[in-house]
Structure formats: C-alpha cells, structure tokens
N, C-alpha and C positions, 0 to 999 in steps of 0.2 A: 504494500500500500504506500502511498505516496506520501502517509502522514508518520510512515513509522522515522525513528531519531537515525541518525546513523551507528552502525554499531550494536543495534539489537539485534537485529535478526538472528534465529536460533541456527547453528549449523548442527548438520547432522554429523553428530561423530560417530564414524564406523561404519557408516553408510559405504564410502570411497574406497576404506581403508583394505586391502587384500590383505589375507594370512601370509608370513614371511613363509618362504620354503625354506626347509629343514633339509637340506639336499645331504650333508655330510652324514647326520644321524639315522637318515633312510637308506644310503650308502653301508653306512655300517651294521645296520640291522641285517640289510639283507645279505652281507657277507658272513653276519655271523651264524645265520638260518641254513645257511650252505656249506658254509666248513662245518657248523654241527652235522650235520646231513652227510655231508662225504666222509665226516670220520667215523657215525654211527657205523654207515655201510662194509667204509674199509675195516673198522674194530670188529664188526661182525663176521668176515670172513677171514679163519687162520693164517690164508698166506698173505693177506695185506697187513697183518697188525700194526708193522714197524709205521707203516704210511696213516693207519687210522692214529695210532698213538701222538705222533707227530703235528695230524690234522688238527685234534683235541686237547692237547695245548697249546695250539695256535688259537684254537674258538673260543673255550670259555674265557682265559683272558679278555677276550676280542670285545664277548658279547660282554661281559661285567661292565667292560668300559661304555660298549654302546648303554650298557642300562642307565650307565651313569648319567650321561650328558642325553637322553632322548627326552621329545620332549612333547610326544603326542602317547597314545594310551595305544594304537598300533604298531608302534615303533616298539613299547614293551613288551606287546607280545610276543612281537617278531625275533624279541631280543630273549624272553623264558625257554623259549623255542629253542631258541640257539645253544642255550646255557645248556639245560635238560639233555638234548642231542650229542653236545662233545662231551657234556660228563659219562655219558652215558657207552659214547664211543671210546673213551679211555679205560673206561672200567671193561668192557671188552675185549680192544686190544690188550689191556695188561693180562687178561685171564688168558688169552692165548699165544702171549709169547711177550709182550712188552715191546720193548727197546732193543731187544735181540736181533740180530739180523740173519 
C-alpha cells in the first residue's frame, strides 16, 4: 500500500532461503555404507579375510567420523549402517583367518 512507512514491510524469512548441501557428509556416508558392505562380504568369505579385515578398519573409523560431523537424520542412518557392517565384517574376517595372509 502506498500508505505503508518505509521499512515495514514484513519479509518472508525462509521463504528464498535453500537448504545448504551437505555434499562432504553425504560423501562420507555413503562411503562408509560401502566399505561396510565390501568388508561384510569379503569377512564372510575365508579366502578374502585378509581384504575384509582391512576393508573394516578402514569403515568403522570412516563411519564414527561421518557420525560425527552428519548432519541430517539420513546421513545417520546411512552412517549405523556403515558402522554395524564393518564391525561386523571384522569380526568375520578375524574368525577366519584375520590378518594372516
């Protein structure tokens, strides 16, 4: 309106505004959903152990850290997932041979 003061006007906040992308912690999520993933597999099978063993303390470090710093409710899951898998891939390979080659 023509009558209003200068400087009133309501602005919409958050209307404009986009969600930041999170590219680095989607990145590491889904690295760590996949090294958990390939060390489950390789821990599960006796002649890959050494490569599952390997895979699964590469992952769960991986994912701890993505737990740390994510920062959507997606990204954790993606990141228990990950955890769950390399622990689970380690304990595996160690039951069948470990770090032995």
């Amino acid at each position: 309106m023509p009558q209003e003061a200068a400087g009133t006007k309501k602005q919409a906040i958050g209307l404009d505004a986009k969600p930041e992308p999170h590219r680095l912690q989607d990145v590491l999520a889904v690295a760590s959903v996949t090294i958990g993933i390939a060390a489950l597999i390789l821990g599960w099978i006796p002649a890959t152990h050494f490569p599952g063993a390997v895979a699964g303390l590469i992952g769960l470090p991986l994912a701890l850290y993505s737990q740390m710093i994510s920062a959507t409710t997606n990204e954790r899951w993606l990141n228990v997932i990950g955890m769950v898998a390399s622990f689970l891939g380690v304990g595996f390979a160690l039951s069948n041979g470990g770090f032995t080659i």
